[in-house]
N, C-alpha and C positions, 0 to 999 in steps of 0.2 A: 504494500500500500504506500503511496505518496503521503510527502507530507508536503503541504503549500500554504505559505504567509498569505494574507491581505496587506493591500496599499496600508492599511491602518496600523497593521503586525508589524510590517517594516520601519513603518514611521515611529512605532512605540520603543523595539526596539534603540533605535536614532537617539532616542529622548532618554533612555536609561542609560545608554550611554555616556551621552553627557554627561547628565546627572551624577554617573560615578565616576567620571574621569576627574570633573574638579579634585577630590581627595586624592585619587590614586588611580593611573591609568592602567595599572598592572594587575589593580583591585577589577576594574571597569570590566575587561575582559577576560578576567577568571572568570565573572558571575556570566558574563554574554555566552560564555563557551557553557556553563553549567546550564542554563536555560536551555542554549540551542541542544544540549543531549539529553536533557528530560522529552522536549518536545518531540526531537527526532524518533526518541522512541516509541512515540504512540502509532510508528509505522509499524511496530510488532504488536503491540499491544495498543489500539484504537480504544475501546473502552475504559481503560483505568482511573480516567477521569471522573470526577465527583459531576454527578447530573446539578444542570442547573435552570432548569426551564423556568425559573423566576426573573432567568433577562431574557432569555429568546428560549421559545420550543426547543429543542433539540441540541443546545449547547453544556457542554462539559467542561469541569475546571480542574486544573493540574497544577498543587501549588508547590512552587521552586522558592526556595527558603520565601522572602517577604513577595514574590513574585507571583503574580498570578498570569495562568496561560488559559484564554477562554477560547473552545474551538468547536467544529463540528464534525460530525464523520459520514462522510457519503460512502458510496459503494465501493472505489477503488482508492477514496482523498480522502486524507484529512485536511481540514481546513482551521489554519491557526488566523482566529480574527481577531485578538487584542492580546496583548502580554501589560499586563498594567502592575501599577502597586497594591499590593493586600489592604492597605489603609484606606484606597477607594471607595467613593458612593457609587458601587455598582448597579445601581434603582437608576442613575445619572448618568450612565456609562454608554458613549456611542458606541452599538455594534453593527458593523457594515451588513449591507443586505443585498446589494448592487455585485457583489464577486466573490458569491459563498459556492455552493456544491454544484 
C-alpha cells in the first residue's frame, strides 16, 4: 500500500520544521525523520491508527511523541492529511477534502 501526503501534510510538515529548527536543527530532523517512519508504516499496517470520525468520517490518528498524524485509508493509499500538534483544537482543524482517496 502507498503512502501519500496532502498539499496541507507537506505544508505542516514545513511549519514543524521550522518550528524546531529555531532550538536545534539537529533536534528538527530527528523528530521529521521519526514522524516520517511512524507514518510510512501505516503502509504495513493501514489500521493502527486510533479512529476519529469526530473530525471527518473515516479519519485515523497516529500519535508520534507530541505529534499528531490524521489520515485516511482507501483501497491501495493511504492518505496522510495533516500532521499537526497534540495541543490543537482539532473541533478547529482544517482537513482537506479536495485531494483525499
Amino acid at each position: 500500500m502507498r503512502v501519500r501526503l496532502t498539499r496541507l501534510a507537506r505544508s505542516d510538515l514545513l511549519a514543524i520544521s521550522d518550528y524546531l529548527t529555531q532550538p536545534s536543527e539537529a533536534g528538527a530532523d530527528s523528530v521529521l525523520r521519526r514522524i516520517a517512519q511512524r507514518y510510512q508504516q501505516l503502509s504495513l499496517f493501514p489500521n493502527r491508527g486510533t479512529p476519529r470520525s469526530d473530525i471527518l468520517a473515516g479519519v485515523r490518528m497516529l500519535v508520534v511523541e507530541r505529534w499528531l498524524v490524521l489520515y485516511m485509508v482507501g483501497p491501495d493509499v493511504v492518505v496522510i492529511l495533516r500532521i499537526v500538534d497534540g495541543s490543537r483544537d482539532l473541533s478547529r482543524l482544517s482537513v482537506p477534502n479536495d485531494d483525499l482517496l
